[in-house]
Backbone as a chain_set.jsonl record, in Angstrom:
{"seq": "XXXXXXXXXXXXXXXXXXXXXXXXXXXXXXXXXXXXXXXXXXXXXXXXXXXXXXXXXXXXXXXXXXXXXXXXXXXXXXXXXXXXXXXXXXXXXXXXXXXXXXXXXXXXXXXXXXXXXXXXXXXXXXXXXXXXXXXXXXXXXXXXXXXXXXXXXXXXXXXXXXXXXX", "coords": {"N": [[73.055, 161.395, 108.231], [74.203, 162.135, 111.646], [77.22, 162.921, 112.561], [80.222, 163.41, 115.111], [82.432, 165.742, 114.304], [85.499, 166.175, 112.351], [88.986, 166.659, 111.342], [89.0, 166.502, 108.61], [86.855, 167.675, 107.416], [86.995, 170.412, 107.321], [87.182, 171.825, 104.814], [84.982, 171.043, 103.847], [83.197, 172.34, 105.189], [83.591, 174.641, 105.552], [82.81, 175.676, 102.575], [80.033, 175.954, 102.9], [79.777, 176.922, 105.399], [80.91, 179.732, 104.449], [79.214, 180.442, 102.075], [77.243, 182.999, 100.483], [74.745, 183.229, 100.876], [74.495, 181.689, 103.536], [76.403, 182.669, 105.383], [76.449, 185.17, 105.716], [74.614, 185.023, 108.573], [75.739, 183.701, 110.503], [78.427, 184.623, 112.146], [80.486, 185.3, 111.493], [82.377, 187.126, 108.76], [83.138, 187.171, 105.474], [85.763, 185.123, 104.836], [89.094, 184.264, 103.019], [89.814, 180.918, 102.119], [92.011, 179.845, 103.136], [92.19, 180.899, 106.146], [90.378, 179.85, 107.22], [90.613, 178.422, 108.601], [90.746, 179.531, 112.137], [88.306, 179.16, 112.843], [87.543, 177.142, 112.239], [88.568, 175.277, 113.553], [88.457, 176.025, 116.757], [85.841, 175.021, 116.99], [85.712, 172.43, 116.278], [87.644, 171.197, 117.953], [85.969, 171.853, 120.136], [84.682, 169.266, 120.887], [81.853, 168.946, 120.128], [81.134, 169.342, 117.991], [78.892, 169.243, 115.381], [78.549, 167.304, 111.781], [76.568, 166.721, 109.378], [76.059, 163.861, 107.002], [74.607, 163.286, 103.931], [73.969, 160.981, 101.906], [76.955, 160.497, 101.983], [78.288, 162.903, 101.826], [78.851, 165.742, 103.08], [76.232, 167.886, 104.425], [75.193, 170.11, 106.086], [75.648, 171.618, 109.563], [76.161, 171.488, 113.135], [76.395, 173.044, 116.74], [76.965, 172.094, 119.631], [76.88, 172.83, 122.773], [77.116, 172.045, 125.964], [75.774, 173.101, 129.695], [77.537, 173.616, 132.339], [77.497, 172.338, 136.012], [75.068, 173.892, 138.021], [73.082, 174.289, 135.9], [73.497, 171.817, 134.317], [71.291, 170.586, 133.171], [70.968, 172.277, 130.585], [71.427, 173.0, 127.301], [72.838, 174.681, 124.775], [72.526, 175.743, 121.589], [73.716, 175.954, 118.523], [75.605, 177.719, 115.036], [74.483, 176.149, 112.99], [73.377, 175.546, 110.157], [73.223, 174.565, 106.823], [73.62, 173.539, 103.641], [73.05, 175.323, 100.814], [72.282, 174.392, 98.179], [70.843, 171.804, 99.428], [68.513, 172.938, 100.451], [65.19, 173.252, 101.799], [64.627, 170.55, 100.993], [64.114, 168.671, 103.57], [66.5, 168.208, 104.902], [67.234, 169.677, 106.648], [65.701, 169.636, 108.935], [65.414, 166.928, 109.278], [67.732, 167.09, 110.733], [67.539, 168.693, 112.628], [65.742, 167.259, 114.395], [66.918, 165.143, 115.17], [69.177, 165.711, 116.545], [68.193, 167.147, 118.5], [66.394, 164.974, 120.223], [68.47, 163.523, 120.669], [69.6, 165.235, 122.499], [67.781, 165.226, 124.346], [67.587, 162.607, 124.812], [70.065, 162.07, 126.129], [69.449, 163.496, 128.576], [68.971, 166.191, 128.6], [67.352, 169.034, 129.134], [66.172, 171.564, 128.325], [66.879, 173.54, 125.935], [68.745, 176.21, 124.313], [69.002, 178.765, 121.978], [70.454, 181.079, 119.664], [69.536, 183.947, 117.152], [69.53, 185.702, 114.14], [67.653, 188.789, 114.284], [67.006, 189.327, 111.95], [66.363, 187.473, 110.145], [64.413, 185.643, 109.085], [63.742, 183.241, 107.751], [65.269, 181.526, 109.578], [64.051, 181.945, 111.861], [61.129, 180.917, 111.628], [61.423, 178.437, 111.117], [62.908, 177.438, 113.696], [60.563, 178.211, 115.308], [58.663, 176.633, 114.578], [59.782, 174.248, 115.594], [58.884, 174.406, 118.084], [60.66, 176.137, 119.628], [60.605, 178.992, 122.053], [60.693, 182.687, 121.499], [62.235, 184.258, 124.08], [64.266, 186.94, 124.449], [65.092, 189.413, 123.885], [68.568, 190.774, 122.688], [69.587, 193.727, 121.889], [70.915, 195.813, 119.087], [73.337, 193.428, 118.867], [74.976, 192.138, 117.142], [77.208, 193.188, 114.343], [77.623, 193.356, 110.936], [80.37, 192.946, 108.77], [79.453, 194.231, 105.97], [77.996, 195.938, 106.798], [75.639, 198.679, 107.049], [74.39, 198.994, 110.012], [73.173, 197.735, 112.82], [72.618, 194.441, 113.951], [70.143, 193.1, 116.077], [69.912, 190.5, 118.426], [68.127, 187.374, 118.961], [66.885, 185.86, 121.229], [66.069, 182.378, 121.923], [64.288, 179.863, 123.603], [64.073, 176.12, 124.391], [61.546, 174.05, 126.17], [62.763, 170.401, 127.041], [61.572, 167.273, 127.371], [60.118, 164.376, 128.665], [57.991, 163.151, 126.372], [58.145, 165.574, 125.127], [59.646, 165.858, 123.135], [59.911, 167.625, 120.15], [58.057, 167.115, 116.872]], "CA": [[73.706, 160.777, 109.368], [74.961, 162.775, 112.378], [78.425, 162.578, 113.634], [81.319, 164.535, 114.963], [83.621, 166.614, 112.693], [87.155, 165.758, 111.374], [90.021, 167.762, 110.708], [89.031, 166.169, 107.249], [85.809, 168.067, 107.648], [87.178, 171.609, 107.525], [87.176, 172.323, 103.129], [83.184, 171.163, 102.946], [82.605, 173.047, 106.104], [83.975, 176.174, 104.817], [82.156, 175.502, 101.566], [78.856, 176.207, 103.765], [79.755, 178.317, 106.159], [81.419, 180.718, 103.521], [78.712, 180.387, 101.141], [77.131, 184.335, 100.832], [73.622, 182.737, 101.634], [74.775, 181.198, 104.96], [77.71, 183.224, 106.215], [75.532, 186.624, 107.143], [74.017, 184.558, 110.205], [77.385, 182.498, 111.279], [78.744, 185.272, 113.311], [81.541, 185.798, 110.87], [82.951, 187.949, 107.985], [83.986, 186.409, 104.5], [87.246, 184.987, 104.843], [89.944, 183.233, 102.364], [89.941, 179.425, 103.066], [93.186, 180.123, 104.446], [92.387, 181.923, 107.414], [89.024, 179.805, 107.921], [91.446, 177.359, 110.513], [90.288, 180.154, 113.128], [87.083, 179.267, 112.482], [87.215, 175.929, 112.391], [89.552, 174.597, 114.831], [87.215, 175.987, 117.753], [84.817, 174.414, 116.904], [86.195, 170.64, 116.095], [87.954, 171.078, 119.473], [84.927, 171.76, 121.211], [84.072, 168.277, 120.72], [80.323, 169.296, 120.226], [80.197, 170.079, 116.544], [78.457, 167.768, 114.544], [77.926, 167.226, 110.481], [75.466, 165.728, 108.961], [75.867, 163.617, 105.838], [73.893, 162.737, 103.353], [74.78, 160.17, 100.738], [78.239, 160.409, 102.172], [78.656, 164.237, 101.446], [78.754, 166.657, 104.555], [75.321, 168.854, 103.663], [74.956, 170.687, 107.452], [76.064, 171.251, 110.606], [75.887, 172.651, 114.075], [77.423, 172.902, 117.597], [76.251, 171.448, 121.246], [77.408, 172.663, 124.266], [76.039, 171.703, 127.369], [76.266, 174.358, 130.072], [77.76, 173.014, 133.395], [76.953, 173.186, 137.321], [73.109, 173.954, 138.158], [72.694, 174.27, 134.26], [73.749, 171.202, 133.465], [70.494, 170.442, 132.473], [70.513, 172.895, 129.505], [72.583, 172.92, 126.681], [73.247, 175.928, 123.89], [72.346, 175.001, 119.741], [74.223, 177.579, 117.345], [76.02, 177.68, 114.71], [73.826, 175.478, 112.779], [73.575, 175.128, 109.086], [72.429, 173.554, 106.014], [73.896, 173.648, 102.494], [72.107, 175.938, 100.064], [71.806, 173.65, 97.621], [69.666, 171.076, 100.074], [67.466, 173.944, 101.282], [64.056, 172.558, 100.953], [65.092, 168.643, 101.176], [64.013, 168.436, 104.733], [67.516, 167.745, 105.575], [67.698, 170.679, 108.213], [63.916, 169.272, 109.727], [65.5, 165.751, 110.51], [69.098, 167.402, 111.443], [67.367, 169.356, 114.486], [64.774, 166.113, 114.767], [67.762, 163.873, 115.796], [69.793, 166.986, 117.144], [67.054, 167.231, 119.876], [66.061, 163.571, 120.016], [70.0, 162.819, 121.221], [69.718, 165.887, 123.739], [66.891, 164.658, 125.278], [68.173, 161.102, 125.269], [71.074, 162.827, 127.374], [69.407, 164.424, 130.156], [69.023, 168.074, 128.11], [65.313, 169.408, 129.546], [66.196, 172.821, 128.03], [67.539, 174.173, 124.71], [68.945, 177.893, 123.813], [69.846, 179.18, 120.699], [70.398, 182.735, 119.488], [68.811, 183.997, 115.916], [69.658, 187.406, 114.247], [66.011, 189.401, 114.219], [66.673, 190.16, 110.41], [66.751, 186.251, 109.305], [63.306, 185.198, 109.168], [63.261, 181.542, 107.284], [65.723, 180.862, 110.651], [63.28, 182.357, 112.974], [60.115, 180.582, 111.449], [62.302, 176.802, 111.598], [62.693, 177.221, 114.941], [59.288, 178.006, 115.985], [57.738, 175.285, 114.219], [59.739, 173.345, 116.559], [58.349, 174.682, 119.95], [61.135, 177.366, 120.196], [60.01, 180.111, 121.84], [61.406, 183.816, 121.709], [62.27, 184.837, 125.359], [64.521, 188.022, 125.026], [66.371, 190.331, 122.451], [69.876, 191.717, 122.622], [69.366, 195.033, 120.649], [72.322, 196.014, 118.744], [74.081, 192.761, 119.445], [75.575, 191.975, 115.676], [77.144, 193.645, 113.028], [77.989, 192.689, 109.87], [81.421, 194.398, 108.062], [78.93, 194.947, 105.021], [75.774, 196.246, 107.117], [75.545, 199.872, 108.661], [73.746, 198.951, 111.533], [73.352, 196.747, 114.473], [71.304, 193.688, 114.083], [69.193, 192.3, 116.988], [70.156, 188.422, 118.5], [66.685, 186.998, 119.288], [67.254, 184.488, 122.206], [65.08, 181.678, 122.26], [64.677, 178.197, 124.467], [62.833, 175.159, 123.61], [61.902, 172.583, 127.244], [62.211, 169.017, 126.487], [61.489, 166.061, 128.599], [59.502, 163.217, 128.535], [56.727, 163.177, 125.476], [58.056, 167.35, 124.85], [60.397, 165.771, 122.018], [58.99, 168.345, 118.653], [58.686, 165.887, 115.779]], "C": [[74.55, 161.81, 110.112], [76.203, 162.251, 113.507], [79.489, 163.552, 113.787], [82.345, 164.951, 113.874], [84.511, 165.881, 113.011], [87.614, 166.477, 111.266], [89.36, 167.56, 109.428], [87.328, 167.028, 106.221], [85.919, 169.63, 106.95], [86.66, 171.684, 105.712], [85.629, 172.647, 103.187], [82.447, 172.528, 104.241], [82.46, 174.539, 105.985], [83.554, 176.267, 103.666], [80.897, 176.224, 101.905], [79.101, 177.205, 104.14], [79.864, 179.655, 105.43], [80.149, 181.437, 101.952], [77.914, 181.847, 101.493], [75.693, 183.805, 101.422], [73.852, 182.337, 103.276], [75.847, 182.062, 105.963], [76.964, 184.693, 106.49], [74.983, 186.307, 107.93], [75.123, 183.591, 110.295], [78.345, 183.494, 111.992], [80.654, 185.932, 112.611], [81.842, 186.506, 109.505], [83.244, 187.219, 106.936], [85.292, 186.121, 104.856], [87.987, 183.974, 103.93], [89.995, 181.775, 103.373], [90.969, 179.199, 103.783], [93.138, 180.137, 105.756], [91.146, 181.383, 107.852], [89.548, 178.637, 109.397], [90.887, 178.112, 111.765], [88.921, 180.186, 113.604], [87.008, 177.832, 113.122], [87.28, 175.083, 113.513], [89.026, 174.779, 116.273], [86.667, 174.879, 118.206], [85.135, 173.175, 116.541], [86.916, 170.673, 117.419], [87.376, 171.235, 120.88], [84.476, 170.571, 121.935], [82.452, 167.79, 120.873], [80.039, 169.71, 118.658], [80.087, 168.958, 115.697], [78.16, 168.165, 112.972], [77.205, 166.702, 110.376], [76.014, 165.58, 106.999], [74.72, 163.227, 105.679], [74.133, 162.474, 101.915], [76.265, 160.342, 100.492], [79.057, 161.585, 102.181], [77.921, 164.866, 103.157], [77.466, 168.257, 103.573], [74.864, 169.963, 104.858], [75.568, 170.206, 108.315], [75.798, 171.968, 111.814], [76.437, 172.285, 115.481], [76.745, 172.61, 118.923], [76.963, 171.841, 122.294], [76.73, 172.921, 125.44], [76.66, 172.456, 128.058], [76.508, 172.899, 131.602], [77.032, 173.403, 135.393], [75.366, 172.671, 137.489], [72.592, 174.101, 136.661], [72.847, 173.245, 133.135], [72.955, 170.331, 132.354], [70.415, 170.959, 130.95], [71.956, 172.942, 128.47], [72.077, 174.277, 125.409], [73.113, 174.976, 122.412], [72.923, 176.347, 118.861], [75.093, 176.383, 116.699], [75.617, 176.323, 113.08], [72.983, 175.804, 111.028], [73.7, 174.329, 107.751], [73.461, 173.897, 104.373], [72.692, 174.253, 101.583], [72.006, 175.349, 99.111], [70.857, 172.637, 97.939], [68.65, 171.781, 100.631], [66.167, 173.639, 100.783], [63.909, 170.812, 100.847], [64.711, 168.081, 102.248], [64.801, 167.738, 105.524], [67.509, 168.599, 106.762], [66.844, 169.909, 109.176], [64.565, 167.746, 110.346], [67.085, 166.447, 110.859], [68.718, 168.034, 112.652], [66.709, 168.052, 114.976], [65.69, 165.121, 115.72], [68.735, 164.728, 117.066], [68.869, 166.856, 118.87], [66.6, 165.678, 120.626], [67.621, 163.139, 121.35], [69.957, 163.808, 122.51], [68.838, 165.383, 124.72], [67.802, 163.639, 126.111], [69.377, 161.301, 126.052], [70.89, 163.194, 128.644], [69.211, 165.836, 129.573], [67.75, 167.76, 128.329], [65.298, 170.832, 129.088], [66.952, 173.076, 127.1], [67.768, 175.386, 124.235], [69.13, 177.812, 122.856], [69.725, 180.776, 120.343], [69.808, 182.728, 117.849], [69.057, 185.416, 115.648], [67.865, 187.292, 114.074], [65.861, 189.2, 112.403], [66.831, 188.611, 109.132], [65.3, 185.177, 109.726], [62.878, 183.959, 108.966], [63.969, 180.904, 108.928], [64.444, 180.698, 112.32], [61.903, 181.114, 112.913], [60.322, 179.287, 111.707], [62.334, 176.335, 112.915], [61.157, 177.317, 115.477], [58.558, 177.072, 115.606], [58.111, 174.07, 114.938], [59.631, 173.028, 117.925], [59.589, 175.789, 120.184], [60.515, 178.357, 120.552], [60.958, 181.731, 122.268], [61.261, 184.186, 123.169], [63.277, 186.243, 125.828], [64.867, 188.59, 123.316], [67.652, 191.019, 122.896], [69.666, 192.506, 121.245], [71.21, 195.029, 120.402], [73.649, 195.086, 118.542], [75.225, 192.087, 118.222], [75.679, 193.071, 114.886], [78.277, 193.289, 111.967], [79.538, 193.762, 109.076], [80.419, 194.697, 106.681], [77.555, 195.39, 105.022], [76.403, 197.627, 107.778], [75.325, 199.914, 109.53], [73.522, 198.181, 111.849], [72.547, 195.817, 113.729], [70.88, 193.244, 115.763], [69.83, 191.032, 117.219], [68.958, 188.515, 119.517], [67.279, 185.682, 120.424], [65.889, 183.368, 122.829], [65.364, 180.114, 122.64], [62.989, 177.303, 123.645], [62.953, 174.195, 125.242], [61.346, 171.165, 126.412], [62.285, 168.389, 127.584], [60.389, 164.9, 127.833], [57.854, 163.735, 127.522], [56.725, 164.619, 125.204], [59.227, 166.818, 123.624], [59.69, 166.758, 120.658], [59.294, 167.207, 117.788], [58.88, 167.202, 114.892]], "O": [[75.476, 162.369, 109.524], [76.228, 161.629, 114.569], [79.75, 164.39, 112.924], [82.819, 164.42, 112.87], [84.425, 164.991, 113.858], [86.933, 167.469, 111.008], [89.042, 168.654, 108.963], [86.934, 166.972, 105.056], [85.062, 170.015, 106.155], [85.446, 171.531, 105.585], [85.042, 173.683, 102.874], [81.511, 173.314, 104.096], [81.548, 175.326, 106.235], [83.966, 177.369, 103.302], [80.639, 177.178, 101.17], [78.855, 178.289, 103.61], [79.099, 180.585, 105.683], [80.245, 182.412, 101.208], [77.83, 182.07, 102.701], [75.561, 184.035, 102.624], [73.161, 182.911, 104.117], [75.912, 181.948, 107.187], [77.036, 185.193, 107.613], [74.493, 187.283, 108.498], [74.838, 182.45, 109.933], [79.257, 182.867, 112.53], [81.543, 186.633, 113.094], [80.841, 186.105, 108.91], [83.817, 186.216, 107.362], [85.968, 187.081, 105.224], [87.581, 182.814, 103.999], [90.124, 181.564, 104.579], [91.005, 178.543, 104.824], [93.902, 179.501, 106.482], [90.562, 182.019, 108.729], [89.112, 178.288, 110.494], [90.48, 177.319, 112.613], [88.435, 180.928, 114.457], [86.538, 177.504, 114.211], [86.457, 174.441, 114.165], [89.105, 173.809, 117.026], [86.794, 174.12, 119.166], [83.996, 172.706, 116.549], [86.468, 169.74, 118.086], [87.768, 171.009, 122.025], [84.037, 170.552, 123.085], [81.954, 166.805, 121.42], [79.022, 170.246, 118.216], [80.867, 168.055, 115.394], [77.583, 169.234, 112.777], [76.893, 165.957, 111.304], [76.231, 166.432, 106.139], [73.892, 162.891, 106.526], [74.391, 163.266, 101.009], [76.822, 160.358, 99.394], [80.258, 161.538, 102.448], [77.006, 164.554, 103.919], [77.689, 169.092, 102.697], [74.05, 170.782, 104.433], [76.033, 169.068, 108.377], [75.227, 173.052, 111.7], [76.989, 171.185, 115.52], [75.678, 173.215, 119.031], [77.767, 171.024, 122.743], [75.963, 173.828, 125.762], [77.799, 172.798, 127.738], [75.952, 171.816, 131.783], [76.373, 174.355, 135.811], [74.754, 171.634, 137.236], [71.379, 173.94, 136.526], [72.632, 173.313, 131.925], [73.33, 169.729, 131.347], [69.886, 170.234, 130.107], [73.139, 172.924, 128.807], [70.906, 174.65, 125.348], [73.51, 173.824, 122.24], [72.442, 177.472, 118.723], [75.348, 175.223, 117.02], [76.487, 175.822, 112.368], [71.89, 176.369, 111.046], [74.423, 173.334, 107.798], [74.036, 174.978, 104.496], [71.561, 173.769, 101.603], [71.054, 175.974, 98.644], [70.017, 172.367, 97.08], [67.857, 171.168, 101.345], [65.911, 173.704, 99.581], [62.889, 170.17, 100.597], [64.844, 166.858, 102.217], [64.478, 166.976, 106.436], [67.805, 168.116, 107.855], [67.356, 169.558, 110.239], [64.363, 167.372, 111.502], [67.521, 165.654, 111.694], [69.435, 167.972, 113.65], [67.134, 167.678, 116.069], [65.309, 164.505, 116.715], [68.895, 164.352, 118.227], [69.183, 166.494, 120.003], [66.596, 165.668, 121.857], [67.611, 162.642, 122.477], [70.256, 163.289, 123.585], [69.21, 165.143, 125.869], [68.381, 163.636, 127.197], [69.607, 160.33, 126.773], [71.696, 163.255, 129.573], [69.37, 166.71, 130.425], [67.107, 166.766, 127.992], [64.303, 171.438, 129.484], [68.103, 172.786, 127.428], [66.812, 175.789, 123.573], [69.516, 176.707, 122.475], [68.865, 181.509, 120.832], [69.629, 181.639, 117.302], [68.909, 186.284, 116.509], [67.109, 186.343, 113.863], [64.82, 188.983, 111.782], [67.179, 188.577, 107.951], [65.282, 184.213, 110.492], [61.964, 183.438, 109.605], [63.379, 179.977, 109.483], [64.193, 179.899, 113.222], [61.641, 180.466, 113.927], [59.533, 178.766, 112.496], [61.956, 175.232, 113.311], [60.686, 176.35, 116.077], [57.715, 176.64, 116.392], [57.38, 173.088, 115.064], [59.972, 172.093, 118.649], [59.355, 176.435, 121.206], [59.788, 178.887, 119.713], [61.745, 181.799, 123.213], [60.113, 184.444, 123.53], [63.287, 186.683, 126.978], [64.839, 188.191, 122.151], [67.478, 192.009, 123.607], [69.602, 192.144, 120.07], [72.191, 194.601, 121.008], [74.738, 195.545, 118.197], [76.275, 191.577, 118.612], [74.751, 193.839, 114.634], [79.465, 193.026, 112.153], [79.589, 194.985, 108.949], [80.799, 195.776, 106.225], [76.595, 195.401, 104.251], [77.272, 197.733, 108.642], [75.844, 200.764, 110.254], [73.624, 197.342, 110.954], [71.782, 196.272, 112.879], [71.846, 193.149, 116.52], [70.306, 190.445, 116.247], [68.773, 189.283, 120.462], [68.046, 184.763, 120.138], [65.098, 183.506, 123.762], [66.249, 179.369, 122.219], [61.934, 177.491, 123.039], [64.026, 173.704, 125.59], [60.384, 170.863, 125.705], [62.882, 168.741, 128.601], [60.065, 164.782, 126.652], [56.933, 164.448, 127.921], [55.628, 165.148, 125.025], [59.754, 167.828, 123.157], [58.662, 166.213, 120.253], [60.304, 166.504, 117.805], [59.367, 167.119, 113.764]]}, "num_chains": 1, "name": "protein.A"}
C-alpha cells in the first residue's frame, strides 16, 4: 500500500536507505542515524515521497515531483527503493505499477528518472517497464568510497492513454 511519509517514517526509512546494498545508488554517503534528518526532512517536506507498506511494515519507497509551467506534463521518479530483504517479492514491480498508474491518472504523459551506469539490476527494472535511455551525464557521481566518477544514465518513459507498462 502506497502512501505519503510521516515524520514517524524516518527510523525504517533510514533502515533502507542506509542499508550498504541500497545506499551506493541514493545519492548519499553512510551516515549515523543522527545526521540522517538532512536526508530525510527534504524529502517528507516535499510532499511527494511515498512508502510503500506491506503487511503494515514500510518495505520501499520513492519521490514524485512534477515539474511545473510547459512541463507540467512531466514529472521526475528518483530516489526509489526497496528493502533488501523483499528483493525478489515483486514488491518493487507493483510499487512502480501503481507509482505510474497514479501518474497517469494525474495528467503525467512523461516520466524521468536518473540511474547510475554501474547499477545494472536498476537499469534492467526500468527497461522492462518501457524506460528508455535518452542521455548520459559522464562523470556525474561519486561515491566517498569509489575513485572515480560514475555515469547518471537519464531515462524517460511516455504515458497516456493504453501506454500504462503493466
Amino acid at each position: 500500500m502506497r502512501r505519503l511519509a510521516t515524520p514517524a517514517d524516518e527510523q525504517r526509512v533510514y533502515d533502507i536507505y542506509m542499508h550498504p546494498d541500497v545506499e551506493r545508488y541514493l545519492g548519499f554517503d553512510p551516515m549515523p542515524r543522527e545526521h540522517f534528518g538532512k536526508v530525510f526532512e527534504p524529502l517528507f517536506e516535499s510532499a511527494g515521497f511515498y512508502v510503500f507498506e506491506d503487511d503494515g511494515v514500510v518495505q520501499g519507497f520513492y519521490k514524485v515531483q512534477r515539474h511545473l509551467g510547459r512541463a507540467a506534463h512531466v514529472a521526475y521518479l528518483g530516489t526509489l527503493a526497496v528493502a533488501p530483504e523483499v528483493r525478489g517479492s515483486g514488491l518493487a514491480r507493483r510499487m512502480m505499477q501503481e507509482a505510474l498508474a497514479k501518474l497517469a491518472a494525474s495528467g503525467i504523459r512523461r516520466v524521468e528518472l536518473t540511474v547510475e551506469a554501474d547499477n545494472p539490476r536498476a537499469i534492467a527494472f526500468y527497461e522492462r517497464f518501457g524506460f528508455a535511455h535518452e542521455g548520459t551525464q559522464r562523470a556525474a557521481y561519486k561515491r566517498s568510497s569509489d575513485e572515480g566518477f560514475v555515469d547518471e544514465l537519464m531515462y524517460g518513459l511516455l504515458l497516456g492513454p493504453g501506454r500504462v507498462p503493466a
